[in-house]
MIDOSE-1310 file (N, C-alpha, C; in nm, 2 decimals, decimal comma, always signed):
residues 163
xxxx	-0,72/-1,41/-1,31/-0,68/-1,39/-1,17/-0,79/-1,34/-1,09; -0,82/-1,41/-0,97/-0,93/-1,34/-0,87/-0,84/-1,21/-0,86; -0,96/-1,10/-0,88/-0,90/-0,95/-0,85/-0,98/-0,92/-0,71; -0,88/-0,82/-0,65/-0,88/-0,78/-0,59/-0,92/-0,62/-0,56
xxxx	-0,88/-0,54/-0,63/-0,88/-0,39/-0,60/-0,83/-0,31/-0,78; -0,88/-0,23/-0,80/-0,82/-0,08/-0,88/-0,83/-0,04/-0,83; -0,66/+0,09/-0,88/-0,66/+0,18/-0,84/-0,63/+0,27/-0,97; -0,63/+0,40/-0,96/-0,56/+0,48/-1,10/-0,47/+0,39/-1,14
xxxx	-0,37/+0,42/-1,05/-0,21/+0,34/-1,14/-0,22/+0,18/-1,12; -0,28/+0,13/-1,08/-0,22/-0,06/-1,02/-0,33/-0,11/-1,00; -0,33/-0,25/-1,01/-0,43/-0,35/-1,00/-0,34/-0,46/-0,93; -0,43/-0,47/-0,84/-0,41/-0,58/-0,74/-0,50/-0,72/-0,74
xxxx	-0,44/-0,81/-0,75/-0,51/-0,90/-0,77/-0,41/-1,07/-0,68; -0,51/-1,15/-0,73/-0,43/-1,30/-0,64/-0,42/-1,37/-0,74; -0,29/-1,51/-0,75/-0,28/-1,54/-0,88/-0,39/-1,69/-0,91; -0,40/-1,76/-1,04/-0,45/-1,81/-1,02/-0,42/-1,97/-1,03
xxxx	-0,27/-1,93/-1,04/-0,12/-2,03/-1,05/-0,07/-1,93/-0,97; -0,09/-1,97/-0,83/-0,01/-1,92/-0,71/+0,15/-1,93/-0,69; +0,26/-1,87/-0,64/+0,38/-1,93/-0,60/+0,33/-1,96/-0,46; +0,29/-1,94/-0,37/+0,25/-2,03/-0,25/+0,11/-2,00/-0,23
xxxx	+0,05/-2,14/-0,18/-0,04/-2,15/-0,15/-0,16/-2,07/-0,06; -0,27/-2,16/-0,08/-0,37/-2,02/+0,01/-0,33/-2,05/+0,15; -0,35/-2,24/+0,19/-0,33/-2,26/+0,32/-0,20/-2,25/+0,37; -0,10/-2,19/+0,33/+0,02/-2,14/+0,38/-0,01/-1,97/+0,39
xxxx	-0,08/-1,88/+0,32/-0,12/-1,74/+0,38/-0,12/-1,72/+0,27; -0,07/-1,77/+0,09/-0,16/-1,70/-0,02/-0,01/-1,60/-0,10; -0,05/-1,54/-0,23/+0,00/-1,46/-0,28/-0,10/-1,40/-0,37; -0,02/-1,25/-0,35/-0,09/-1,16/-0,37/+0,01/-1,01/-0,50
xxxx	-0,03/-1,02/-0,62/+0,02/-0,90/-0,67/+0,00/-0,77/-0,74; +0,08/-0,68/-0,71/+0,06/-0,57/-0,74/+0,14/-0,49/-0,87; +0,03/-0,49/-0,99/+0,09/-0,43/-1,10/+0,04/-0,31/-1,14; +0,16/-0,22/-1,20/+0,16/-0,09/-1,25/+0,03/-0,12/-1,35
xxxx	-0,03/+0,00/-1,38/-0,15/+0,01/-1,49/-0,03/+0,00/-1,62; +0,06/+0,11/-1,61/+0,12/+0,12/-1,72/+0,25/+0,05/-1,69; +0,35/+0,00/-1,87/+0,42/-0,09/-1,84/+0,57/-0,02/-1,82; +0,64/-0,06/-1,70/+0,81/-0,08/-1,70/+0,83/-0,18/-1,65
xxxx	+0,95/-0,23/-1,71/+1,03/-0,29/-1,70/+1,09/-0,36/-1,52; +1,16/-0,22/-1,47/+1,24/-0,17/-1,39/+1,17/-0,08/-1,30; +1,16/-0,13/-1,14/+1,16/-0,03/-1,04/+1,21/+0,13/-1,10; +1,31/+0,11/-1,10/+1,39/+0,24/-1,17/+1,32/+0,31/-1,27
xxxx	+1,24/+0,28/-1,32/+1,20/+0,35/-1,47/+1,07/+0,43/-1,36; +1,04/+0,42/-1,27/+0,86/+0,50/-1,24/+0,91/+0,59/-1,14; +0,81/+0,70/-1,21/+0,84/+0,81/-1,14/+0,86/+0,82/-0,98; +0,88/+0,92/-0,98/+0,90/+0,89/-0,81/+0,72/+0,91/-0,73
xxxx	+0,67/+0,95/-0,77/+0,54/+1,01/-0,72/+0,39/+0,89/-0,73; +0,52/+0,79/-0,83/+0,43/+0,63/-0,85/+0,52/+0,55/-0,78; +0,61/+0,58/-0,74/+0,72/+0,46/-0,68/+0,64/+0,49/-0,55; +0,67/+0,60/-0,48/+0,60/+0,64/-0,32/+0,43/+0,57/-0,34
xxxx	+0,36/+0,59/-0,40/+0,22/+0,52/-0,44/+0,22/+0,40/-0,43; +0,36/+0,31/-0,46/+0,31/+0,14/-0,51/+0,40/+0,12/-0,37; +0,48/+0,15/-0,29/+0,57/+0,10/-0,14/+0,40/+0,16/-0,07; +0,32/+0,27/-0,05/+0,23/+0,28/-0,02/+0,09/+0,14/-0,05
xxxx	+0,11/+0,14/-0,14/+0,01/+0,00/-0,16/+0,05/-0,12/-0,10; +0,22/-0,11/-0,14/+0,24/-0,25/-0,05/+0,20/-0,29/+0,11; +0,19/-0,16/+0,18/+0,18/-0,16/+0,31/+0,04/-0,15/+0,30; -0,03/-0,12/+0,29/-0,19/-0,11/+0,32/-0,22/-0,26/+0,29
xxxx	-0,21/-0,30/+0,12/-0,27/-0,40/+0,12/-0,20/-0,57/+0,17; -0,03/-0,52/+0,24/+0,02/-0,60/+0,35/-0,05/-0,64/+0,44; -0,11/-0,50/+0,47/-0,19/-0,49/+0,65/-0,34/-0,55/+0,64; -0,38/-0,51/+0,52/-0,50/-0,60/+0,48/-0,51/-0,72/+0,51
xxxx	-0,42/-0,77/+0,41/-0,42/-0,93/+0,38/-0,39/-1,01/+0,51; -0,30/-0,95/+0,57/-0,22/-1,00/+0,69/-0,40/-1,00/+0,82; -0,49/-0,91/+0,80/-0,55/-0,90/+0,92/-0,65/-0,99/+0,85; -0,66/-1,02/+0,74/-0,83/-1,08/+0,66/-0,76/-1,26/+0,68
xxxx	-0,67/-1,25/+0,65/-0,57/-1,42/+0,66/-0,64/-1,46/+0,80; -0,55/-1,36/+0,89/-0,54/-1,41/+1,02/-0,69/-1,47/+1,08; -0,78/-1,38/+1,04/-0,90/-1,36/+1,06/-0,99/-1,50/+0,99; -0,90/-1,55/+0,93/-0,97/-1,70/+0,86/-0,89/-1,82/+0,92
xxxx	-0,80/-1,78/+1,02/-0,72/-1,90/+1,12/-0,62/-1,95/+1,11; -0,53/-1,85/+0,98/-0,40/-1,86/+0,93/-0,32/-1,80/+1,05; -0,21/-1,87/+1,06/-0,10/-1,80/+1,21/+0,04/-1,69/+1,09; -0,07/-1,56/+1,04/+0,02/-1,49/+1,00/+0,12/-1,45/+1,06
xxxx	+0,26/-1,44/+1,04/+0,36/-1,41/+1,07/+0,46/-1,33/+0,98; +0,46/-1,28/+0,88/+0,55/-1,22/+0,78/+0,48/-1,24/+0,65; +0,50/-1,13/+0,58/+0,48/-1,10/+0,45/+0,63/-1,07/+0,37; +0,63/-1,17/+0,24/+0,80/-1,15/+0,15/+0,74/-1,05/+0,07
xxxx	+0,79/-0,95/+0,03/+0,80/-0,87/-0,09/+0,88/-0,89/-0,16; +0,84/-0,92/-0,30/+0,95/-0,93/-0,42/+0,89/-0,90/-0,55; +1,01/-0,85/-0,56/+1,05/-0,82/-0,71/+1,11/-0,86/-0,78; +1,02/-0,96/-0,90/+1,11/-1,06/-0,97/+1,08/-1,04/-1,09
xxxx	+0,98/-1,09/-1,17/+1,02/-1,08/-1,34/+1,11/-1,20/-1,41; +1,18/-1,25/-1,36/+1,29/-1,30/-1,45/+1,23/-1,40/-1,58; +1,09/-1,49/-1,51/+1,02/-1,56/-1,59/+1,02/-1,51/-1,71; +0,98/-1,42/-1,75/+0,96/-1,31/-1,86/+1,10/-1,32/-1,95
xxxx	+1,18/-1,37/-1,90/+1,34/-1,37/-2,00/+1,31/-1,51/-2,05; +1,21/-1,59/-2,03/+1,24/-1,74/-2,07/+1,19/-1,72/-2,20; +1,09/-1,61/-2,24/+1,02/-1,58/-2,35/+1,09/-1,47/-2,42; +1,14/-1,50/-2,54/+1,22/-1,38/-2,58/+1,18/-1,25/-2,64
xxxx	+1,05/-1,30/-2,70/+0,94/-1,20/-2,73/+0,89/-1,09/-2,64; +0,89/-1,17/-2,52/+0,84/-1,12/-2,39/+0,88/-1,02/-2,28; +0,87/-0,91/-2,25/+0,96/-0,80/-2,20/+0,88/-0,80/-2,06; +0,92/-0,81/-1,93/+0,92/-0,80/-1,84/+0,80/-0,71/-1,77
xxxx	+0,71/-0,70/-1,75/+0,63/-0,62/-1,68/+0,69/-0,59/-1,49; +0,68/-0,50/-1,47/+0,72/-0,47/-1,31/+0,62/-0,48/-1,24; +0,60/-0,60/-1,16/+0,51/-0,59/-1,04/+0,60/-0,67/-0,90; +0,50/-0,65/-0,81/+0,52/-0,65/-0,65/+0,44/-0,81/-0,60
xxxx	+0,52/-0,93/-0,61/+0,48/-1,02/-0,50/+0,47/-1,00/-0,36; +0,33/-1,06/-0,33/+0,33/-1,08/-0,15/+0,31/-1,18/-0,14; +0,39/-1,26/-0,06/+0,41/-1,38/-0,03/+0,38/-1,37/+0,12; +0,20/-1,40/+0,12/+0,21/-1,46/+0,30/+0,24/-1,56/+0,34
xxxx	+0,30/-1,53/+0,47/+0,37/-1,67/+0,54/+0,31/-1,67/+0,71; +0,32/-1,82/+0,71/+0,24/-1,83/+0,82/+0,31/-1,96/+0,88; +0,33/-1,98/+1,03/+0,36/-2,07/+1,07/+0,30/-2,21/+1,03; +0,33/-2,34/+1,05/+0,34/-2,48/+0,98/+0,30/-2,49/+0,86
xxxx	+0,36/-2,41/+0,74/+0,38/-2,43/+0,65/+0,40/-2,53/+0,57; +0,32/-2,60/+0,46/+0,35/-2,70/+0,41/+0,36/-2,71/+0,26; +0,42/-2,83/+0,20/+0,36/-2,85/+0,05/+0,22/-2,91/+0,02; +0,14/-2,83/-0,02/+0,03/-2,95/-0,04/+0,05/-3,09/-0,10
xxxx	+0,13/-3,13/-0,17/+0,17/-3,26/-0,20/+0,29/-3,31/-0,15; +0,30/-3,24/-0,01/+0,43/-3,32/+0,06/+0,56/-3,28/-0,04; +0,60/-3,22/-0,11/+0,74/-3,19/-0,24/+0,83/-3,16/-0,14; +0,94/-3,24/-0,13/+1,05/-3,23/-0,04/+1,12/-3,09/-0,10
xxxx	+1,11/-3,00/-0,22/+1,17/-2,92/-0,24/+1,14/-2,79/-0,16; +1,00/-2,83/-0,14/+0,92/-2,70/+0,00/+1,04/-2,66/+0,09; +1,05/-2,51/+0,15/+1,12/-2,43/+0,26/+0,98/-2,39/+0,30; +0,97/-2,45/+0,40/+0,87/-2,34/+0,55/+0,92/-2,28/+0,59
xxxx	+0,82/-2,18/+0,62/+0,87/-2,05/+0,67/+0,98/-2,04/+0,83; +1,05/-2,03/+0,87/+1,13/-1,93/+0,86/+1,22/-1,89/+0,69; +1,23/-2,01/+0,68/+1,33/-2,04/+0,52/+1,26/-1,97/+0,39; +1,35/-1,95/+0,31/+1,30/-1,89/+0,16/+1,20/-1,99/+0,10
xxxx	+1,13/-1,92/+0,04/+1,06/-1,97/-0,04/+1,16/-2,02/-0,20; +1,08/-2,05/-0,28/+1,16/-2,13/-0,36/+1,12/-2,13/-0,46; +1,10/-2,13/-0,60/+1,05/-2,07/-0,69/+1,10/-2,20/-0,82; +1,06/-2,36/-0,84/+1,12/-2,42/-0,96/+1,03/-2,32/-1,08
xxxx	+1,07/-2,41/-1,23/+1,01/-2,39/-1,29/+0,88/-2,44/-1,32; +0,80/-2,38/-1,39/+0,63/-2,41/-1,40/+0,63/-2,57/-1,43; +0,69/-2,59/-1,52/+0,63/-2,71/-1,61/+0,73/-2,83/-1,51; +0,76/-2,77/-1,41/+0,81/-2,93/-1,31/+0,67/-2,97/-1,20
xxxx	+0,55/-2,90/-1,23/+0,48/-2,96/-1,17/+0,44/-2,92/-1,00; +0,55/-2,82/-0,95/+0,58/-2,82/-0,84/+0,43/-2,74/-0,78; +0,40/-2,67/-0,88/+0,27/-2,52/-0,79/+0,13/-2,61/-0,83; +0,15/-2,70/-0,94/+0,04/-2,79/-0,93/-0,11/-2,80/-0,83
xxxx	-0,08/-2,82/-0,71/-0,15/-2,85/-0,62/-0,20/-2,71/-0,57; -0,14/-2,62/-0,54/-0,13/-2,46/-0,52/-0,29/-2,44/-0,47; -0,35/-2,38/-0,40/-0,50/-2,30/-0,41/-0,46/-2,17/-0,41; -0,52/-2,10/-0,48/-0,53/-1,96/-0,51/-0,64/-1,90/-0,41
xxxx	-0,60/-1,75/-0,36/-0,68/-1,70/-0,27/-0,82/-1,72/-0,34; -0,93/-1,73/-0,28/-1,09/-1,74/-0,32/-1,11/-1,65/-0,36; -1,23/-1,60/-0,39/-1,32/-1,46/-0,42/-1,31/-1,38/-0,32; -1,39/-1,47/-0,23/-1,44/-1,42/-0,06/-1,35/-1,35/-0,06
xxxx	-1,20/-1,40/-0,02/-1,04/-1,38/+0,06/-1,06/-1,28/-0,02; -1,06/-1,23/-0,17/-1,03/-1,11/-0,23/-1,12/-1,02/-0,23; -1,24/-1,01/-0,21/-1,35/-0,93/-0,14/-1,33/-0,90/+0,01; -1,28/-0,99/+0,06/-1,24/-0,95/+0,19/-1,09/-0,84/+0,24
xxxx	-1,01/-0,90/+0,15/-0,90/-0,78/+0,18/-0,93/-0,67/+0,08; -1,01/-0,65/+0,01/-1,08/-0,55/-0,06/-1,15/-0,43/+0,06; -1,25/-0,49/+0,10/-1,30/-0,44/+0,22/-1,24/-0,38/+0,32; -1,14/-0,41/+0,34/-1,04/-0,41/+0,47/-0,93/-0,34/+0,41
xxxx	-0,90/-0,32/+0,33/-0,82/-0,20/+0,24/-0,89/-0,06/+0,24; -1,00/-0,07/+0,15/-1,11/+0,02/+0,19/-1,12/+0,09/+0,34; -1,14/+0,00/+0,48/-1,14/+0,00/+0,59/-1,04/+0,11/+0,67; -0,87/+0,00/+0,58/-0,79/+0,12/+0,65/-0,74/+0,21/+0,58
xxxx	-0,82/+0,30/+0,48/-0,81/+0,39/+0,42/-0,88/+0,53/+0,50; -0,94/+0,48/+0,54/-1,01/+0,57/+0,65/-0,98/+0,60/+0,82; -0,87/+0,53/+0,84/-0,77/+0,54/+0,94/-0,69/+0,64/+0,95; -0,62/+0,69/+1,09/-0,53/+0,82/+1,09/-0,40/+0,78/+0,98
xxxx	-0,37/+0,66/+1,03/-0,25/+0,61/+0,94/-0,25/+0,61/+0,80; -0,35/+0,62/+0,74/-0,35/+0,56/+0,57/-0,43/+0,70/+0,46; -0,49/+0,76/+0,59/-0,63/+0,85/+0,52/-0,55/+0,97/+0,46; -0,44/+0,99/+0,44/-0,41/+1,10/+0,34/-0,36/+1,02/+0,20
xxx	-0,38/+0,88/+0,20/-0,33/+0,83/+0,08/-0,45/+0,84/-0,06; -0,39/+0,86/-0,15/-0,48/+0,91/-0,25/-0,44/+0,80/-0,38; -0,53/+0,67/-0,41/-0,50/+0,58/-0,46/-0,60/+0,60/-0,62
């Protein structure tokens, strides 16, 4: 996966089998160093840490996108996992999707199952082919909201965050 950032607790990175594309604004996620399951299981002092990550590296992504000629408009946050039940072996790790969204939204292969944004995004399974076409954020894009994370870390708004 093009990485993005470490921190103590989480690694940020973009995937490299995207759920939406780059030229729709990209996804972007955020996983605990160590594993749970469940929101519910992390301390509170990591839970305030990773809603803190979400918004910085929101504000990132959203200004480094824009900044490349994407018409940012909303960022999805989710918390999903469920993939992880298709494998029974497999126990769920907890991380944080960002799903940028950006006005004229498309499938890159035209897939009538696409929702543009205002609408949900939509999630088949892998092996129907649908993320196929997908571009994953670049290097650049992740050096870039790297930088720009860095950036507004040093702002009145972010600078007492200790990542």
């Amino acid at each position: 996966m093009p990485h993005i950032l470490d921190t103590k607790d989480f690694i940020i990175t973009a995937y490299d089998e995207p759920h939406h594309s780059r030229e729709n604004g990209g996804h972007v996620v955020i996983t605990p160093k160590l594993h749970f399951v469940h929101r519910t299981e992390l301390p509170l002092d990591l839970a305030a840490k990773l809603m803190h990550l979400t918004m910085i590296v929101g504000e990132a992504t959203t200004t480094v996108m824009k900044a490349k000629g994407l018409d940012v408009v909303r960022i999805n946050y989710q918390d999903n996992g469920n993939w992880a039940y298709k494998q029974p072996q497999k126990e769920p790790q907890l991380h944080i999707h960002l799903y940028i969204r950006t006005t004229n939204e498309k499938h890159p292969d035209n897939d009538p199952r696409f929702q543009a944004f205002p609408d949900a995004l939509i999630f088949p399974d892998r092996a129907t082919g649908y993320y196929n076409s997908f571009a994953s954020l670049t290097n650049q894009d992740c050096s870039d909201i790297k930088d720009e994370i860095n950036k507004l870390l040093s702002t009145p708004k972010y600078s007492e965050l200790k990542f």
